[in-house]
N, C-alpha and C positions, 0 to 999 in steps of 0.2 A: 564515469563516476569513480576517481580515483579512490584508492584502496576501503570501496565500499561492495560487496556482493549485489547484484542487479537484477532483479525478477521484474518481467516484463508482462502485460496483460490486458485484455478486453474485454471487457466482460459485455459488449456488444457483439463479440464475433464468438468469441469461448462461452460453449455454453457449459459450463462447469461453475462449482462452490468453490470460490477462491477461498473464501473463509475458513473451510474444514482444509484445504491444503495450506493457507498459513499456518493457522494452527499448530499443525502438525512440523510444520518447521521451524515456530517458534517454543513450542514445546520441546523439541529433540535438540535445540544449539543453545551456543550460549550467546543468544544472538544480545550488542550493547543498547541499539536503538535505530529507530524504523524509522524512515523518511518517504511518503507517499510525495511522490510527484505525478500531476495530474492535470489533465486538460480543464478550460475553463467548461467546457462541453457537458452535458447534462449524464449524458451514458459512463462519462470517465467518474461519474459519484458510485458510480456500485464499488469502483477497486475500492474506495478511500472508506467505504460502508462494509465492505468485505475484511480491514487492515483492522478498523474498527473492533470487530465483532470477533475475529483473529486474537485481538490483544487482550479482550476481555474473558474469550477463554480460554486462553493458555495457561492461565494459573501464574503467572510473573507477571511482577511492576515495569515496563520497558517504556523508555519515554521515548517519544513519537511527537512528528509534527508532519503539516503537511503543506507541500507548495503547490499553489496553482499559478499552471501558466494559460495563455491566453490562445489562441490559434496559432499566432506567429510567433511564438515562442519568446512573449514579453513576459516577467514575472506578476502577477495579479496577486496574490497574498502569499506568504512566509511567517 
């Protein structure tokens, strides 16, 4: 992902609150805007539930979108 910062995660294997560690990093940078990329898979909805819930409370406007890809890594929505 050229000249983008890359956090990577599972929230089927990590059992941690991605939410409360977004947060906290979109609270502390200046960060311009989030792009969840994402399995088409059932488990890969908590990252995109967690990026969510991150950007709601962080207290900033940050515009976000999200791509889901497929198992073979076909694009499914943008």
């Amino acid at each position: 992902m050229k000249n983008k910062i890359t956090i990577i995660g599972c929230p089927k294997l990590d059992k941690t609150d991605y939410s409360v560690k977004l947060t906290t990093i979109l609270k502390n940078n200046n960060i311009k805007s989030v792009t969840v990329v994402r399995m088409e898979v059932p488990c890969c909805g908590g990252i995109e539930s967690a990026t969510i819930t991150a950007l709601k409370n962080c207290g900033k406007l940050i515009p976000w979108e999200v791509i889901t890809l497929s198992t073979d890594g076909v694009i499914l929505e943008a």
